[in-house]
C-alpha positions in Angstrom: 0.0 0.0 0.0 2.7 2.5 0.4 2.9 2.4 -3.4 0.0 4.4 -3.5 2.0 7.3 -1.8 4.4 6.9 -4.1 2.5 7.3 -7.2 0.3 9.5 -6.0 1.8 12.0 -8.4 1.5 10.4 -11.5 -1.3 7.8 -11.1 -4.2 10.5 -11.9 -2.9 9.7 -16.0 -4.0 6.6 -16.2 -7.6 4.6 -15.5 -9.7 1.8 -15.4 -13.1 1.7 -16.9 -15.6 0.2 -14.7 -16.6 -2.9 -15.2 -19.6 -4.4 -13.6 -18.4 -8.1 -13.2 -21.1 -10.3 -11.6 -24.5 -9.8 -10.2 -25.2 -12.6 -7.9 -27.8 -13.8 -5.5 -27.8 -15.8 -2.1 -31.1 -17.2 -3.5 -29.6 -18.4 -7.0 -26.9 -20.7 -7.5 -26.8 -19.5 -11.2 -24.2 -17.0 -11.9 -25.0 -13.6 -12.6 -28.4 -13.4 -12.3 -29.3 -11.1 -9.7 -32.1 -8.4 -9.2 -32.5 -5.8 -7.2 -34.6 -2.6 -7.4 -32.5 0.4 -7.2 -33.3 3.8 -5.3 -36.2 5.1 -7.7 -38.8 2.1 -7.5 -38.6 2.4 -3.9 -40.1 6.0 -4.0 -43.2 4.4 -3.9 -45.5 6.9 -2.1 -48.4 5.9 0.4 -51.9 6.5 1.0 -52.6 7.6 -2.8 -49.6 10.0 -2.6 -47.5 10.2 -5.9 -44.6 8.2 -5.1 -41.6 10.8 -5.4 -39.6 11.3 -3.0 -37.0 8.2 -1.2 -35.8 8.8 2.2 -31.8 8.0 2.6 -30.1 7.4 6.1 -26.5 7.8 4.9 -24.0 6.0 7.8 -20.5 6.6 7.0 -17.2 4.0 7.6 -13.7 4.7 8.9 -11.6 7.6 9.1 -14.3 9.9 8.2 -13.0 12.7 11.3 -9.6 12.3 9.5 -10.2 15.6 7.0 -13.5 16.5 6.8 -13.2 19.9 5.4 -11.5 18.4 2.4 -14.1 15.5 1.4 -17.4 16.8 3.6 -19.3 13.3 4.5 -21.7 12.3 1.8 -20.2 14.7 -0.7 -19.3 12.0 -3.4 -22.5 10.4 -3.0 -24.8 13.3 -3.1 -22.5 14.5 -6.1 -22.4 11.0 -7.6 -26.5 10.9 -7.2 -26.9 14.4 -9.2 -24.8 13.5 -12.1 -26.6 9.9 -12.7 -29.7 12.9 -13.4 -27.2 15.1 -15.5 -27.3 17.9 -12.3 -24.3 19.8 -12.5 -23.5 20.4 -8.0 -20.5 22.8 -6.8 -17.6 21.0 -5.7 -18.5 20.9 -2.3 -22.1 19.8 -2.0 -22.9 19.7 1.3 -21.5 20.9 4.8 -18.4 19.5 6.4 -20.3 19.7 9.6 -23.4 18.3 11.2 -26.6 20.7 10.3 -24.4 23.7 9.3 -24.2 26.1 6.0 -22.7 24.8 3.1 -20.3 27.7 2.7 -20.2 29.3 5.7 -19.7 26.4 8.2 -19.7 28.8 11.2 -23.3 29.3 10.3 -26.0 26.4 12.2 -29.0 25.8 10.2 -32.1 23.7 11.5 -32.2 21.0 9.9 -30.3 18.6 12.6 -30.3 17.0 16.0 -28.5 15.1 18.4 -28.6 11.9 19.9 -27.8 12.0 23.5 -26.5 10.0 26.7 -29.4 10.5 29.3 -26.6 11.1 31.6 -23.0 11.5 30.5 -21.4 7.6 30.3 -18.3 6.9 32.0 -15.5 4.3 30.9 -12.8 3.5 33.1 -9.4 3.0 31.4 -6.0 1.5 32.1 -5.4 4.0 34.2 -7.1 3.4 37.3 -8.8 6.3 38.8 -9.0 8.0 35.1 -12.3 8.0 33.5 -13.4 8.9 29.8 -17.2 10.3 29.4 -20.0 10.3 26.5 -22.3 13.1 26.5 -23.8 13.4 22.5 -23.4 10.4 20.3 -24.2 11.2 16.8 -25.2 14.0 15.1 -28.0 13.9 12.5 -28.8 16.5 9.7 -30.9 16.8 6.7 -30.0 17.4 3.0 -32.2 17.7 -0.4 -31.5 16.3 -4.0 -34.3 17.9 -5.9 -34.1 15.9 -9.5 -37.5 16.6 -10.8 -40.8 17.5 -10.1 -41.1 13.6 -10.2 -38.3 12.9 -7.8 -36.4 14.1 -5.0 -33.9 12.5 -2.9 -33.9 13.4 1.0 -30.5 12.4 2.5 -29.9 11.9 6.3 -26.3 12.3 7.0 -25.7 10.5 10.7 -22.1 11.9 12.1 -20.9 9.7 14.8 -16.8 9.2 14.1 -15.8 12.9 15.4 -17.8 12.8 18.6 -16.2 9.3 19.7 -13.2 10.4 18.3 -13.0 13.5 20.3 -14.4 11.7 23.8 -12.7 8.3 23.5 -9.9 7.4 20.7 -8.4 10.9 20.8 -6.9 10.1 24.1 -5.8 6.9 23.2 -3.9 7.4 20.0 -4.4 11.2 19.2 -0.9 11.8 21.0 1.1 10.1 18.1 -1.2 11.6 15.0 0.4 14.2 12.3 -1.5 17.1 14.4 0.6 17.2 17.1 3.7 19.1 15.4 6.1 18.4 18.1 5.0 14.9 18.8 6.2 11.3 17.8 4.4 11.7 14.5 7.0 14.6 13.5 9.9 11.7 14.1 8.3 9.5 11.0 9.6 10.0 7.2 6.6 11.6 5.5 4.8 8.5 3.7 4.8 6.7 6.8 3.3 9.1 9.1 0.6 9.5 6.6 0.1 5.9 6.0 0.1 5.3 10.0 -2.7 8.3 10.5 -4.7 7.1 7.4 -5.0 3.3 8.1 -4.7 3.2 12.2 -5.0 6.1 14.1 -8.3 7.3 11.9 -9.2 3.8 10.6 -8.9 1.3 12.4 -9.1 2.4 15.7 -12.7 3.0 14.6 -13.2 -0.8 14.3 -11.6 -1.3 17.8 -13.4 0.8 19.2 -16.8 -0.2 17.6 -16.2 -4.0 18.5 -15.5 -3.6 22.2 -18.2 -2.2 24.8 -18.4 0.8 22.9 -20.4 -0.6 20.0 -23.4 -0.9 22.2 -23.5 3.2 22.6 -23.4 3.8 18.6 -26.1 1.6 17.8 -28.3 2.8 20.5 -27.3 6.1 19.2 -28.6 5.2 15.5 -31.3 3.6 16.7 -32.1 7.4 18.3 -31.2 8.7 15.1 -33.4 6.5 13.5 -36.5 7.4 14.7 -35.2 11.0 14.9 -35.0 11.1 10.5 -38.5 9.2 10.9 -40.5 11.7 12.4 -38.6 14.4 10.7 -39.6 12.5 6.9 -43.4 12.4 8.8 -43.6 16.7 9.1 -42.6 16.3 13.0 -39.1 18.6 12.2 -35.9 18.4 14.1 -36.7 22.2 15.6 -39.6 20.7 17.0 -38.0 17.8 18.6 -35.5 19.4 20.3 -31.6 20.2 20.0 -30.6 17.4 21.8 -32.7 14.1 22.6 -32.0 10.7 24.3 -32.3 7.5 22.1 -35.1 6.4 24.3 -37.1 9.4 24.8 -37.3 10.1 20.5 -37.9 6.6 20.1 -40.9 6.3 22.8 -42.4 9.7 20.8 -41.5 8.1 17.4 -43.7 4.9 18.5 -45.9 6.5 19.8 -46.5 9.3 17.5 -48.8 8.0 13.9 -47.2 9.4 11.4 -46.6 8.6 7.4 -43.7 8.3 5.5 -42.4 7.6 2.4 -39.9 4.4 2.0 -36.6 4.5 4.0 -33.3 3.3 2.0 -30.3 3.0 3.8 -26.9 3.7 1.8 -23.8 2.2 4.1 -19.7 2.7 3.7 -16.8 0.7 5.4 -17.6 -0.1 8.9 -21.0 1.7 8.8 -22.4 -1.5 6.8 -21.4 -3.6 9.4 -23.0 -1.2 12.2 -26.0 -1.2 9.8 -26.0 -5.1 9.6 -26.0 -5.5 13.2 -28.5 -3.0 13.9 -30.7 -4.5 11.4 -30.0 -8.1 12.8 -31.3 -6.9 16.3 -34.2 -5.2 15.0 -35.1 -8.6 13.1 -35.2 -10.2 16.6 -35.8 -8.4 19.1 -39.6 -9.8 19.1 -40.6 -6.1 19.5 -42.7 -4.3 16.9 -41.6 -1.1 17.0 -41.1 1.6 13.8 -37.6 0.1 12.9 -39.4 -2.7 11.7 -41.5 -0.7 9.6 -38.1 1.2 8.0 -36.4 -1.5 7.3 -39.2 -3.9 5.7 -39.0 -4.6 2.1 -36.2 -1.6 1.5 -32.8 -1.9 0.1 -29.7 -1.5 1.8 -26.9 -0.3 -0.6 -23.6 -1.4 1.4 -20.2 0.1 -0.3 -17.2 -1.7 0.5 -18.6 -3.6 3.3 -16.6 -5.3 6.7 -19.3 -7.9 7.7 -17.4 -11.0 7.0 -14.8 -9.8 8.4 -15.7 -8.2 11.6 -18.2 -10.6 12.2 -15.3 -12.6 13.2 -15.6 -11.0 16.5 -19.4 -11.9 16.7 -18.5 -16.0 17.1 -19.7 -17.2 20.5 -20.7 -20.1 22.1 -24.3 -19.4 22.3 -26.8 -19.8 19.7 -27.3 -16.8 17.7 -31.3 -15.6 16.9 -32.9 -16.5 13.9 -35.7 -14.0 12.7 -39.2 -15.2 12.2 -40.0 -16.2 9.0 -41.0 -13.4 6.2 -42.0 -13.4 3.0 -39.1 -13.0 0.2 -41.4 -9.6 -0.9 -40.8 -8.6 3.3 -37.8 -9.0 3.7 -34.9 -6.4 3.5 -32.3 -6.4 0.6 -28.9 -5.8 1.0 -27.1 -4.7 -1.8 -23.3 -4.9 -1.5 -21.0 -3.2 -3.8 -17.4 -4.9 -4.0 -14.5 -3.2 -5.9 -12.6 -6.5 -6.6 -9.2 -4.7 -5.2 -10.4 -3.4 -2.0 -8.2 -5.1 0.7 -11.3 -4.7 3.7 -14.4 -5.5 1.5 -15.7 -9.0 1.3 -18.9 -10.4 -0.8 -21.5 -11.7 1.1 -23.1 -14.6 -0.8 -19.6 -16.2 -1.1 -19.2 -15.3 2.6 -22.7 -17.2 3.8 -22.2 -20.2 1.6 -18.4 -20.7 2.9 -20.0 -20.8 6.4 -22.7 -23.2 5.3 -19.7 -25.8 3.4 -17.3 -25.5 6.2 -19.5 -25.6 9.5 -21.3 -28.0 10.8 -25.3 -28.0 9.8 -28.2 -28.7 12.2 -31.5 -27.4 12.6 -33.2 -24.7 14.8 -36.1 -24.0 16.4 -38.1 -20.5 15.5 -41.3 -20.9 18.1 -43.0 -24.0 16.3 -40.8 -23.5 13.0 -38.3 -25.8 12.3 -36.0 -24.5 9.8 -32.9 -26.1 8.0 -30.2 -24.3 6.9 -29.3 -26.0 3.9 -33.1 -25.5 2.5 -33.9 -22.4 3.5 -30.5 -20.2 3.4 -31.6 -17.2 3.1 -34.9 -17.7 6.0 -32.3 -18.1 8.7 -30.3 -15.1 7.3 -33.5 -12.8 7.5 -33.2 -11.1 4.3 -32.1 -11.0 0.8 -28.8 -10.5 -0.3 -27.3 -9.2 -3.7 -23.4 -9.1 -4.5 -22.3 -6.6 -7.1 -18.6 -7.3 -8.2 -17.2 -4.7 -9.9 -13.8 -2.9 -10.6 -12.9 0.5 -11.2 -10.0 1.4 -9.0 -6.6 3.7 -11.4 -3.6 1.8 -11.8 -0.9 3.3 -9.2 1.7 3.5 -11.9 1.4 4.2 -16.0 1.9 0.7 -17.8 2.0 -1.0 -14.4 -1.4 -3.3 -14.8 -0.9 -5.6 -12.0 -1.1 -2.8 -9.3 -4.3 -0.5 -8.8 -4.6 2.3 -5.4 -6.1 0.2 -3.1 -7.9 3.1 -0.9 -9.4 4.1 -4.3 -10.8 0.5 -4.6 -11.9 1.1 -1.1 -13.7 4.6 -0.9 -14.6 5.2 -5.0 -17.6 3.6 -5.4 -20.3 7.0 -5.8 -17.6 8.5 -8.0 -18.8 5.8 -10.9 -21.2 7.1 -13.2 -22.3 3.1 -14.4 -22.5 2.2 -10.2 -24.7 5.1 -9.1 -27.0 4.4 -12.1 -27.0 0.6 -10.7 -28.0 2.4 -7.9 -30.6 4.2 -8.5 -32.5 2.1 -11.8 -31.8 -1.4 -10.3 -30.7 -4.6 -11.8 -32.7 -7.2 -13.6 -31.5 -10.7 -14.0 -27.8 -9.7 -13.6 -28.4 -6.8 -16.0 -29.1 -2.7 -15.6 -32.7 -2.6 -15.6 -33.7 0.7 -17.8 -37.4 0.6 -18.0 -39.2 3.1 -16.4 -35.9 5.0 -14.9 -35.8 8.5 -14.5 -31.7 8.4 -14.7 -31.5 6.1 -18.1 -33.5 8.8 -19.6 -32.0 12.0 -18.6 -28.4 10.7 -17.2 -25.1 11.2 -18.6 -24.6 8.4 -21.5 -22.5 5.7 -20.3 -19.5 4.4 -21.7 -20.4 1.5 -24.6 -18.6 -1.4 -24.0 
């Protein structure tokens, strides 16, 4: 990977075109036929309402704290989402910060909220008699894609990296990052402070910290967040719920308040699909009926460069894990994972789910009075549908040299695609762009012919 420093200077000259390789199901063992719907047929409407406008709860993946005024979270996405609609955006779409103007980020707007601790949470750390507190937890604002008359995108950017980073990992490992001028960082040769800033101290330490005790407080806080975007998408605004809210009190109001909304997408990066998988998971189970259900039935999670085989390493246990209660394949939740073929982190799912079912050993469980077998009914015990998308797109580091693309590109390019966001958005039918009836195939960029 430190060839991609190296090259850094000269790689820009040459590309890759993107290639869509595979489509593939859990539910098919045929290869490359999956189908998924895309972001426009879920703006489906309710209640006789025209059927324009797709709610998107954005949760971004490692590093993001790392330099947020130069790539503002959600920026490539929303900007990747315009230009699949020929919409020309400025350069910097959207605020680097939570709920603040575009240009002048000094400048707080209300169109956000936070998710708070009902009391501030202490940690004790190595240091005995030396405690670390949580106050807020995420951050949750509001921004608009108008396409058409016919179509607008609502996009719910949830900020929870700079909060933790500032409370908990900041302590921990901020002494040795390139900030501190006169610190160890100032010691290293140039490549490999960046590398050690860019991959640990504002990447990985995100995955520690989400897989130890931690990991509890940022999906309660999403869970907050959550119903938060819900009532906000059913006319019950952030400025009316408050600047800051517990989890559990937004929640009670959210499920207890009757209010209509139109569908719910989620759109995941890095270690947010994985936050997003388990959240989902514990929303599948929890034998409670509450207005996560209704956000994540029959929707479409778009995962970019997802972690879950791999950090679900940490989720092996000796006790038996839940199993959802049965749904209907037209119920259940899709998730749609988009894997550059050269990211080192990012691992397909249907692969992932079928190694587990060759290599381990198979018996059956118990749901109530349903008896379920995993080798029949795969995709039951996983609780909802799952689509992989291989594809490739990531620049070569160096001209001429073929055998070597930037890894972090392979990792974090996805929404600058034109041929993946329109994917995205139309859908794919029987392992092939589906066109009819799509907004984007009609007014978008042309793509590159093959």
């Amino acid at each position: 990977m430190w060839l991609s420093l190296a090259a850094m200077g000269v790689s820009g000259c040459a590309s890759t075109d993107t290639r869509v390789l595979s489509i593939n199901s859990l539910t098919s063992e045929n290869y490359n036929d999956g189908t998924f719907r895309g972001l426009e047929a879920l703006a489906t409407g309710y209640d006789n309402k025209p059927g324009n406008r797709v709610n998107i709860i954005y949760l971004h993946g490692i590093g993001w704290i790392e330099n947020p005024d130069d790539k503002p979270l959600a920026n490539e996405f929303i900007k990747g989402l315009a230009n699949a609609y020929n919409l020309e955006l400025d350069d910097k779409a959207v605020s680097s910060l939570c709920g603040r103007d575009t240009t002048e980020e000094e400048t707080k707007l209300n169109n956000h909220i936070y998710i708070k601790e009902e009391t501030p949470r202490r940690y004790h750390t190595a240091l005995p008699g030396i405690d670390l507190s949580l106050d807020d937890l995420v951050c949750l604002d509001r921004q608009v894609l108008n396409v058409s008359d016919d179509l607008e995108y609502v996009i719910y950017r949830v900020f929870w990296d700079e909060i933790f980073w500032q409370s908990l990992q900041e302590p921990h490992v901020g002494f040795d990052d390139h900030l501190k001028e006169d610190g160890v960082a100032a010691l290293r040769r140039k490549y490999n402070s960046y590398l050690k800033d860019k991959l640990i101290n504002f990447g990985f330490s995100d995955a520690v910290l989400y897989l130890g005790p931690v990991g509890e407080e940022i999906r309660e806080a999403i869970y907050g967040a959550m119903c938060s975007a819900n009532l906000d998408a059913g006319g019950y605004e952030f400025k009316e719920q408050g600047k800051r809210v517990t989890a559990e009190e937004i929640c009670q109001i959210a499920n207890e308040t009757s209010v209509e909304t139109d569908q719910f997408v989620f759109v995941t990066e890095s270690l947010g699909s994985k936050i997003a998988f388990d959240i989902m998971r514990n929303v599948m189970t929890d034998e409670k009926d509450t207005v996560h259900d209704a956000m994540i039935e029959n929707t479409e999670f778009i995962m970019l460069a997802n972690q879950v085989a791999l950090l679900n390493l940490s989720d092996l246990s000796s006790e038996k894990p839940k199993v959802p209660p049965y749904m209907a394949p037209e119920e259940r939740p899709t998730i749609v994972a988009f894997s550059e073929v050269n990211d080192f982190l990012s691992y397909e799912l249907v692969p992932y789910y079928r190694s587990l079912m060759d290599n381990g050993e198979r018996h059956s469980v118990f749901v109530g009075n349903d008896k379920r077998d995993i080798s029949d009914d795969i995709v039951s015990m996983v609780g909802f549908n799952m689509i992989d998308m291989r594809v490739e797109f990531a620049n070569p580091l160096i001209p001429l040299v073929k055998g070597l693309v930037d890894p972090l590109r392979a990792h974090n390019g996805h929404s600058a695609q034109p041929e993946l966001m329109r994917y995205m958005v139309c859908g794919a039918q029987n392992g092939q762009l589906r066109t009819a009836g799509c907004i984007a195939d009609l007014v978008g960029p042309p793509l590159k012919k093959k």
